[in-house]
C-alpha positions in Angstrom: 113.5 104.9 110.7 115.7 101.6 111.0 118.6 101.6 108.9 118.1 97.3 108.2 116.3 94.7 109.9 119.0 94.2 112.4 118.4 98.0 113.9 114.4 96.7 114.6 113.1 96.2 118.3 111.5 92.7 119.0 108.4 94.6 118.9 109.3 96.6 115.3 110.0 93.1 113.9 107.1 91.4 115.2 104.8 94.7 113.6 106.7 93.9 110.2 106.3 90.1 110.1 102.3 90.7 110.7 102.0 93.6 108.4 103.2 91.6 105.5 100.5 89.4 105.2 98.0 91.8 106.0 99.1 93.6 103.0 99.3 90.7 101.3 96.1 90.0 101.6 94.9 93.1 100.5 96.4 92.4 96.6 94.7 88.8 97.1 91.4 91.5 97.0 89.2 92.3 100.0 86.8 90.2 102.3 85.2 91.4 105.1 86.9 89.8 107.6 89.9 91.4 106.5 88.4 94.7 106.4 87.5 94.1 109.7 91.3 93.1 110.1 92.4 96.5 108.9 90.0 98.5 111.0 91.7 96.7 114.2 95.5 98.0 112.6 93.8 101.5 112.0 92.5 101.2 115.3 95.2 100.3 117.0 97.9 102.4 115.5 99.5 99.1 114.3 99.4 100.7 110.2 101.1 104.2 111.5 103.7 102.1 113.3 104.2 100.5 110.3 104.9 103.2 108.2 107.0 104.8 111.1 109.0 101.7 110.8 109.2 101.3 107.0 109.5 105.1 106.6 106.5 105.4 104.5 104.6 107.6 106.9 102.2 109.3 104.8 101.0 106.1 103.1 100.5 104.3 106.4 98.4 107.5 107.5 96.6 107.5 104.1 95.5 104.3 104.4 94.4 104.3 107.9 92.2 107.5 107.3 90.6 105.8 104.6 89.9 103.0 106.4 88.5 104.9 108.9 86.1 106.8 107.5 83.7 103.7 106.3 80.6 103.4 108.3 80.5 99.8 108.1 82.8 96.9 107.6 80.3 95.7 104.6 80.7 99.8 103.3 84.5 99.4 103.5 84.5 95.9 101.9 82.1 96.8 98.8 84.0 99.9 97.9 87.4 98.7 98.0 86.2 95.6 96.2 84.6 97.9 93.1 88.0 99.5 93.2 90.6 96.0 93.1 88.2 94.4 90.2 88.5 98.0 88.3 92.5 98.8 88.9 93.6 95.0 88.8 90.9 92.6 87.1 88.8 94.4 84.6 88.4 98.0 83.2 87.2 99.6 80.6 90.0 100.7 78.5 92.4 98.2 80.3 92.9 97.6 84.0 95.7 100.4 85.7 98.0 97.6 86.7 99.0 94.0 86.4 99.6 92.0 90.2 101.8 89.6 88.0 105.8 90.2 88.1 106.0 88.3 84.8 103.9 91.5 83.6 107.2 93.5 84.8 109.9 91.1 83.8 108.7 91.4 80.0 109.5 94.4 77.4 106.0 93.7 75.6 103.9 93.2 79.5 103.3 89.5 78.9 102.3 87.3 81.4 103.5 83.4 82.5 107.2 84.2 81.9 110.3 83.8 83.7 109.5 84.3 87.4 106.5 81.8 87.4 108.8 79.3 87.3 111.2 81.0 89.3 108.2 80.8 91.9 107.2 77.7 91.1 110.4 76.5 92.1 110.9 78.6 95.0 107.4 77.1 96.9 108.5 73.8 95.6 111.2 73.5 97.4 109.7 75.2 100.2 106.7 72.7 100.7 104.6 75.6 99.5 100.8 75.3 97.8 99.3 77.7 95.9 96.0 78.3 96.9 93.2 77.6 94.5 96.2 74.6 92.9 97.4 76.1 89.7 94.2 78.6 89.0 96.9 81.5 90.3 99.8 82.0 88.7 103.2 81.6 91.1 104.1 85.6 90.5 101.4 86.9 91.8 102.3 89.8 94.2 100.2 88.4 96.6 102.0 84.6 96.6 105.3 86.6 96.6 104.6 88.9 99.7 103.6 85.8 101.6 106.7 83.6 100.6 109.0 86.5 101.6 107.5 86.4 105.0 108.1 82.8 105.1 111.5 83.3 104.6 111.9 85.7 106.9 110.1 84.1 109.5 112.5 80.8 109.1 115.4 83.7 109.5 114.3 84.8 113.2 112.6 81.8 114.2 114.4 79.2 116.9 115.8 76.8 113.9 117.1 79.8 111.7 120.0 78.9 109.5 123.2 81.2 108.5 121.7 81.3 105.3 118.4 82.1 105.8 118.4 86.2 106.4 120.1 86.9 103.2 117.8 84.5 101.4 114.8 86.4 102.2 117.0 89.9 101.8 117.9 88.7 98.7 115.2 87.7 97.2 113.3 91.3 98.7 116.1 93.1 96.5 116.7 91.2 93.4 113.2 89.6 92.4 110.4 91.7 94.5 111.3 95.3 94.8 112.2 96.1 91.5 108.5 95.1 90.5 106.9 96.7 92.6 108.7 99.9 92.3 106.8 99.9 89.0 103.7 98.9 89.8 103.5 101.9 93.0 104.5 103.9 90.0 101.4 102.6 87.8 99.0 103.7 90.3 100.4 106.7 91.3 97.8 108.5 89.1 95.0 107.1 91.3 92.7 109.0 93.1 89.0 107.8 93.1 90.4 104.9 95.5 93.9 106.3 97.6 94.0 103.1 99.3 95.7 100.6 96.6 98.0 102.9 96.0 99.1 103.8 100.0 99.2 100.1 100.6 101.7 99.8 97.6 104.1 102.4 98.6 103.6 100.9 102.5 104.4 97.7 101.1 107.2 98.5 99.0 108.7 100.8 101.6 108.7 97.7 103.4 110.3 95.3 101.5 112.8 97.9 100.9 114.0 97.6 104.5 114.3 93.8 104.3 116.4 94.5 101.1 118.9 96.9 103.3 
């Protein structure tokens, strides 16, 4: 396992900068087409490379078996659809975990605090738009994930500033990870549906490297 990003291949750091929005999307909740995305990575080996990578082996493998193991994409995309609404949107006896860091930031779990605008002014200034305007609020994991790997792209792409590598390190360590340390810890207890939670600890075994 790298140490940092600096200790990844070409090819390690291009896995990394495509398996963050492919997780991404995952906490945006399924479609088929990217179930049909995540059968390629199964496929392919691209999710145990990931977790190779990352370190987070038995989550990558985890994942990949359960995605596996669906007869069809339209199987795969129902299940894991009736599983997101139940752990994320809507439960009986309350929903397993919040997607919202302002959920996290909060001693009470309240939503629409601090890091909304914290992300509101982040894609601001980055020329970002929230998809769906202002129906989504700014922390969601998923708007988060993706505005890391913006960062990070604009740190290894041609034009990359001095500054731009710690930004997106920074922002990995101080704002994301501690979050979603809890949240991986809130679905720990899952086991109807194994795959939220392996794409959690994949993800946040992730963004701990970037924070290295």
């Amino acid at each position: 396992m790298p140490a940092n990003l600096k200790d990844l291949t070409e090819e390690e750091l291009s896995l990394l900068l495509n398996g963050l929005p492919l997780l991404s999307q995952a906490f945006w909740g399924p479609s088929e087409d990217w179930c049909k995305e995540m059968r390629r990575a199964a496929s392919t080996n691209e999710l145990e490379k990931l977790g190779q990578i990352a370190g987070s082996k038995v989550a990558a493998h985890t994942m990949t078996r359960y995605i596996e193991a669906f007869i069809t994409l339209e199987q795969a995309f129902e299940i894991l659809e009736q599983a997101y609404v139940r752990l994320f949107i809507s439960s009986r006896g309350g929903i397993r975990a919040s997607l919202h860091h302002s959920f996290y930031d909060s001693e009470d779990g309240r939503l629409m605090g601090r890091p909304v605008k914290m992300m509101e002014d982040r894609l601001k200034t980055s020329g970002i738009a929230l998809p769906g305007e202002d129906s989504i609020p700014a922390d969601h994991l998923a708007v988060e994930v993706e505005y890391l790997t913006l960062l990070l792209e604009n740190a290894f792409g041609g034009n990359a500033g001095e500054g731009d590598l710690p930004a997106a390190q920074g922002f990995a360590k101080i704002e994301l990870k501690p979050w979603l340390e809890q949240l991986a810890d809130r679905l720990e207890t899952e086991t109807e549906c194994p795959f939220y939670p392996a794409a959690t600890r994949l993800l946040l075994a992730m963004v701990s490297l970037i924070a290295s």
